[in-house]
C-alpha positions as CSV (number, residue, x, y, z in Angstrom):
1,X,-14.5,7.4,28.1
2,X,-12.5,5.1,25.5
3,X,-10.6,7.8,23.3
4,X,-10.7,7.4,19.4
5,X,-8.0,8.2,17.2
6,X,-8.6,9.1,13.7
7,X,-7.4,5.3,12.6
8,X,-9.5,3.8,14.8
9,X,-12.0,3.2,11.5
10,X,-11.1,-0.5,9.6
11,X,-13.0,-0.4,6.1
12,X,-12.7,-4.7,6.4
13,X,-12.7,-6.7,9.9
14,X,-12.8,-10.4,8.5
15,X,-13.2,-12.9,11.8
16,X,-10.5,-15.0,12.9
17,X,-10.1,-18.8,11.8
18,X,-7.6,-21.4,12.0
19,X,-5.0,-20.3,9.0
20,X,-4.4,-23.9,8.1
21,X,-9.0,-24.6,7.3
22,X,-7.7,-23.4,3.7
23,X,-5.5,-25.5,1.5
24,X,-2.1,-23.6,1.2
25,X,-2.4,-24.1,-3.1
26,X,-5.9,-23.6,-4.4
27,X,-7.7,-21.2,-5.6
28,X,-10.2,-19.6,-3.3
29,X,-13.4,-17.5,-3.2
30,X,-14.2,-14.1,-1.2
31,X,-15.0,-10.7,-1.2
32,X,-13.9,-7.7,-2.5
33,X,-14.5,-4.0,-2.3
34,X,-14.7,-3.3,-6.6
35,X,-14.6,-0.1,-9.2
36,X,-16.6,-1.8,-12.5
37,X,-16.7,1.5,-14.2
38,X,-15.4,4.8,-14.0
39,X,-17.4,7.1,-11.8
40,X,-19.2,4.9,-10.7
41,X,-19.4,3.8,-6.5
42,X,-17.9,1.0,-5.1
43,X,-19.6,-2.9,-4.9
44,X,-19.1,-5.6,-3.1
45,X,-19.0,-9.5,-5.4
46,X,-17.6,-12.3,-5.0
47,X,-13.4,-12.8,-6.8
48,X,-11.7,-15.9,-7.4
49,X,-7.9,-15.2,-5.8
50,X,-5.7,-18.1,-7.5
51,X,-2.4,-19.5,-6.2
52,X,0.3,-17.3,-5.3
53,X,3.0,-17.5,-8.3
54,X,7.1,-17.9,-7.9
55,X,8.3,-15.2,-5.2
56,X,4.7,-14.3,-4.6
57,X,2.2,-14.7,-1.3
58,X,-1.7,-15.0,-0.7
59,X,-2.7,-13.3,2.3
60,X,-6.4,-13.8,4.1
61,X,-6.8,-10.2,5.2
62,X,-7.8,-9.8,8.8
63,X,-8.0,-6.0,8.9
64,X,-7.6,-2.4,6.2
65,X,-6.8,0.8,7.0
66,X,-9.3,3.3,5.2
67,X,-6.7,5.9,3.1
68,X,-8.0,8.6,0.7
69,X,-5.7,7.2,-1.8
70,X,-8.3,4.8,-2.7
71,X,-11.4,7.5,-2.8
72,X,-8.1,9.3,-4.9
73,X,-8.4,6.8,-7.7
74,X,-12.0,7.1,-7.6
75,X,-12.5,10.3,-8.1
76,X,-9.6,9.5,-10.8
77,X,-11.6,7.3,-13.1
78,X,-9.5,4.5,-12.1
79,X,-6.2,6.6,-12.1
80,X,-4.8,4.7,-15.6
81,X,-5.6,1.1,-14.0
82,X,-7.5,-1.2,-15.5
83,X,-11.3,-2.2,-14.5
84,X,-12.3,-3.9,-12.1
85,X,-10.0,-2.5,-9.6
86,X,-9.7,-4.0,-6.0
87,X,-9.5,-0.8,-3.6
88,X,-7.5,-0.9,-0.4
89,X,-3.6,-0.9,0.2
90,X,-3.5,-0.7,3.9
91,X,-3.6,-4.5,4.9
92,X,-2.6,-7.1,7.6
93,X,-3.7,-10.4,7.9
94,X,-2.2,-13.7,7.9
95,X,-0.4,-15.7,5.0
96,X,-2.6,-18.8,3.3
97,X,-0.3,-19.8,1.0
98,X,3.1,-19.5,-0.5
99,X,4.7,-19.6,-4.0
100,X,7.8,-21.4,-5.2
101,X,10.9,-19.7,-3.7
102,X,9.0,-18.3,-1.2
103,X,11.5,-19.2,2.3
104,X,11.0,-16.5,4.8
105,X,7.4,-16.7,4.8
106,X,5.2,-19.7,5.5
107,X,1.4,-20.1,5.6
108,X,-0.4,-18.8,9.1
109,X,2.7,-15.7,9.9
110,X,0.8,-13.0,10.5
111,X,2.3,-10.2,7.8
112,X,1.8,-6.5,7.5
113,X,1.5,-5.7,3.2
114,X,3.8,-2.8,1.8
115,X,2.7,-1.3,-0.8
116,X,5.8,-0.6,-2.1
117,X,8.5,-3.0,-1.9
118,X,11.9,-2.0,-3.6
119,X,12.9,-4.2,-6.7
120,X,16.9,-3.9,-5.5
121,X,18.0,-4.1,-9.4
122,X,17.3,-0.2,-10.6
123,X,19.3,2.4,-10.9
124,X,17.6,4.5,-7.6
125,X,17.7,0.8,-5.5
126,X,21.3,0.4,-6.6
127,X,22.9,3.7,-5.3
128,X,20.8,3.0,-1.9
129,X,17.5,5.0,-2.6
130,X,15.5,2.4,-2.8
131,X,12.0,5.3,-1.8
132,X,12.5,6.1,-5.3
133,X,12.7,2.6,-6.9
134,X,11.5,2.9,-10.3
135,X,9.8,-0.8,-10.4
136,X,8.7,-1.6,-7.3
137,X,8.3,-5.4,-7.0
138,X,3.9,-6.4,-7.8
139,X,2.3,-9.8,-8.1
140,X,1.2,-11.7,-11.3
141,X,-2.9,-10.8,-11.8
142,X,-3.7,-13.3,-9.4
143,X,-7.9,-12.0,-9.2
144,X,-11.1,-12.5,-10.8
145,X,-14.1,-11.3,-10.9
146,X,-16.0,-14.7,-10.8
147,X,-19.4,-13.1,-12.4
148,X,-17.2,-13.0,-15.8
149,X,-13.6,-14.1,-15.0
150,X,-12.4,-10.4,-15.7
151,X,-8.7,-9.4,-14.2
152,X,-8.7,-7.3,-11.7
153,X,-6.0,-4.5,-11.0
154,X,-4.9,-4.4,-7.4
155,X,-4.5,-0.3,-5.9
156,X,-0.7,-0.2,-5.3
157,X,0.3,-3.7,-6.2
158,X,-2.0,-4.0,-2.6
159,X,-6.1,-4.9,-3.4
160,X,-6.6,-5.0,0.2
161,X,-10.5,-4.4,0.8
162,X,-11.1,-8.0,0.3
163,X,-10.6,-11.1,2.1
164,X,-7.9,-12.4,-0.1
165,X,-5.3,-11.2,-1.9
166,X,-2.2,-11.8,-3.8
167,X,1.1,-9.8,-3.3
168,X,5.2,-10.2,-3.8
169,X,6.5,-12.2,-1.2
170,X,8.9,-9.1,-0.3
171,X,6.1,-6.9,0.2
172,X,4.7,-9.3,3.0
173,X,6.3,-7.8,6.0
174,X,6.3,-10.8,9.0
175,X,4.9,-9.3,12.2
176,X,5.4,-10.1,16.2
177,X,2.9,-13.0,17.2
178,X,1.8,-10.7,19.8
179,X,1.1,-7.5,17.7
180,X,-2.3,-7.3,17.3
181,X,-3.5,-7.0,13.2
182,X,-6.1,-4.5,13.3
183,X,-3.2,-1.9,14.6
184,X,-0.4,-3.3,12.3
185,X,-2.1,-2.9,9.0
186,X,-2.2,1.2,9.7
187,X,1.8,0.4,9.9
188,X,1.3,-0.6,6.1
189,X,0.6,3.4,5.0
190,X,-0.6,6.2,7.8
191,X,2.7,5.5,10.0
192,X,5.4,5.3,7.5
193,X,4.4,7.9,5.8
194,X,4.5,9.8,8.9
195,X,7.7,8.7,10.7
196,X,9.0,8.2,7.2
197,X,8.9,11.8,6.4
198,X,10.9,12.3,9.6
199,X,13.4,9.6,9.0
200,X,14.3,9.7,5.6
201,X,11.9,12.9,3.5
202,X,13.0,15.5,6.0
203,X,15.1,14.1,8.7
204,X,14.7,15.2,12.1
205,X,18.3,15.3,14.1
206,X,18.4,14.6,17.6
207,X,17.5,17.9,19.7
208,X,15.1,19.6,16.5
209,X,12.6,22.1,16.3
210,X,9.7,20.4,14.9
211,X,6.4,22.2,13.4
212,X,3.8,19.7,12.0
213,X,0.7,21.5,10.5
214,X,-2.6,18.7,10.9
215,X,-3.1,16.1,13.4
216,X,-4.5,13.3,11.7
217,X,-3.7,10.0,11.7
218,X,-0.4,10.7,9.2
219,X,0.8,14.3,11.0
220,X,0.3,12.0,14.5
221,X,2.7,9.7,13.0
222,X,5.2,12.6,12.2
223,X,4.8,13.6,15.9
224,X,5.6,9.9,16.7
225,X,8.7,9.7,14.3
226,X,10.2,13.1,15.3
227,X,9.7,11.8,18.8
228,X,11.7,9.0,17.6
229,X,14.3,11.0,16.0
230,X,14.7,13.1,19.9
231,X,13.0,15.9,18.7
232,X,13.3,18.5,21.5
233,X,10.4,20.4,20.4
234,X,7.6,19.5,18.5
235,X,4.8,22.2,17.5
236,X,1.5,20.3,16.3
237,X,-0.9,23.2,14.4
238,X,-4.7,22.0,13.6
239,X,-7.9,24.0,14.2
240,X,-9.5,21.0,16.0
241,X,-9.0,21.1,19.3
242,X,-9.9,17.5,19.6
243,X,-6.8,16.6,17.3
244,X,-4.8,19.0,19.3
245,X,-5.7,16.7,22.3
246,X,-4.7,13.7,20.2
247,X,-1.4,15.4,19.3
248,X,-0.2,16.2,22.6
249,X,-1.2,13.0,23.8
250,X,1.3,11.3,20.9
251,X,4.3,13.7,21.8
252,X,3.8,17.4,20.9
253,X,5.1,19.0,23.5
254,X,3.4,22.3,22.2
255,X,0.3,22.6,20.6
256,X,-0.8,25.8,18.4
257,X,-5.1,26.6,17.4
258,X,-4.8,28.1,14.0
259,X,-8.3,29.9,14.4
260,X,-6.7,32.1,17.5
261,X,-4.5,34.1,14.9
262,X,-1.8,33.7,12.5
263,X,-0.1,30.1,13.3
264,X,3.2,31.1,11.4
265,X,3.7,33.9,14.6
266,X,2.7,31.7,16.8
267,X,5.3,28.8,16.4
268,X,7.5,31.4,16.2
269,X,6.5,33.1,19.6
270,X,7.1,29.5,21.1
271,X,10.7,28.9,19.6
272,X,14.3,31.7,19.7
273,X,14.6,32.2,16.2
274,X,11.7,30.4,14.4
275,X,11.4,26.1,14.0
276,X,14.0,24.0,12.4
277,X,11.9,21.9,9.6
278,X,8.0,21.2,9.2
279,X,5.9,18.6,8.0
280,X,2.2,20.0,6.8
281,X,-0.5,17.2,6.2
C-alpha cells in the first residue's frame, strides 16, 4: 500500500508545457484562488499577471503546498491586506519571464518561491540576522482581477494558488533539474520551518536529546533537521498512531502515544536526566 504523508495534498497541480509557449514579456491570463470580501469563501476568476518589474520574476506555478496560514488570513478578515487577496505561499514552478537586472534567473529554471527573502540593507540583515529582516524584499502589484482591473494583494509577498505569479527575483530559489516540483514547493514553508527551528530557532548540537510534540508535516520536518543536526535521540509525541508511524519512519528513533499517560514522564522515562530542547507543533 502506497503510504501518504500529511503533504502529500497540493491545493494547485497545473500540467506541464513547454516554458518557452508563453512570451517571456507580456502580460498573461490565469487563475487564481481569491478572498473578494471579508468572511467570505474563497473563488476561483480569471487575473491578469503583468510583466515582472526591475529585480522581479513571473513564475507559471506547477504545484502549492496547502498551509493553514492562508485559512489564517481568512478567518482574519484579510489579516490587514487589501482585497482581493491571492491565497497560497507554498509554490514551485518554473520561471516565464524575467525583469531588468534579473541575471541568475532566466525563463524555464525551475524555482522553489520563499516567502521571505531578506532585504540585506536593515539593521537585523546587517548584523547577520537576516530571519528577522524587517523589510523583506516583495514584488511591485503585478495582478488583476480582470472582471474590474482591481489590485490584488499576494499572501506573503507569495499569491501562489494561481497559475501565475509575480515575485522578487531573490525570492525565486533555482532548483536541481532533476527535483521533482510537486515535492520542492513544500521546501518553500512546511520544511524550513521545521529543519529551520532546528538549525537556527533552537539549534540542535551534534549528539542532542530531541523531544518534538506533533508529527505533521512541519514536526516531521524538525525530526528531519535534528536528524541533520546528528541528533542522538529524537522523541516524536502525537496521539495518532499513524503519525507516530510517519515519525519513526522520518528518524525518531523513539516514539511516545500521549493518550497512554502523561507524555512529559514518559520522554523522561526514555532519557537519564530528562531531553535537551523540544520543538511542539
Amino acid at each position: 500500500m502506497e503510504t501518504h504523508y500529511p503533504w502529500d495534498r497540493l491545493l494547485w497541480a497545473v500540467p506541464e508545457e513547454e516554458p518557452n509557449t508563453i512570451s517571456p514579456m507580456a502580460a498573461v491570463e490565469g487563475r487564481a484562488a481569491l478572498l473578494l470580501q471579508p468572511g467570505e469563501d474563497a473563488v476561483i476568476e480569471t487575473v491578469v499577471v503583468d510583466d515582472p518589474g526591475p529585480n522581479e520574476v513571473r513564475v507559471r506555478i506547477t504545484a502549492s503546498g496547502v498551509c493553514h496560514t492562508d485559512l489564517t488570513v481568512k478567518n482574519l478578515r484579510g489579516n490587514g491586506m487589501a482585497f482581493p487577496i491571492v491565497l497560497g505561499h507554498e509554490g514551485a514552478g518554473i520561471v516565464d519571464a524575467v525583469g531588468e537586472g534579473v541575471t541568475h534567473l532566466k525563463p524555464g529554471d525551475p524555482v522553489v518561491i520563499a516567502y521571505r527573502a531578506p532585504c540585506e540593507q536593515c539593521p537585523a540583515c546587517r548584523r547577520g540576522d537576516p530571519r528577522r529582516c524587517y523589510m523583506a524584499l516583495r514584488p511591485g502589484p503585478r495582478v488583476h482581477r480582470k472582471a474590474d482591473g482591481a489590485l490584488c494583494s499576494q499572501v506573503l509577498r507569495c499569491g501562489t494558488f494561481a497559475d501565475y505569479t509575480v515575485v522578487h527575483a531573490k525570492a525565486a530559489i533555482k532548483m536541481p533539474e532533476a527535483m521533482p516540483l510537486d515535492k520542492a514547493c513544500l521546501i518553500a514553508c512546511g520544511v524550513v520551518t521545521g529543519v529551520g527551528a532546528c538549525m537556527n530557532t533552537t539549534p540542535v548540537w551534534p549528539g542532542a536529546r530531541v523531544a518534538v510534540i506533533g508529527c505533521g508535516g512541519v514536526g516531521l520536518s524538525v525530526i528531519q533537521g535534528a536528524r541533520l543536526a546528528h541528533a542522538r535521540q529524537i522523541i516524536a509525541v502525537d496521539v495518532n498512531p499513524v503519525k507516530l508511524q510517519w515519525a519513526r519512519d522520518f528518524g525518531a528513533t523513539d516514539v511516545v502515544d500521549a493518550r497512554d499517560g502523561d507524555p512529559v514522564a514518559a520522554v523522561r522515562a526514555l532519557t537519564e536526566d530528562g531531553w535537551d530542547g523540544g520543538v511542539e507543533f
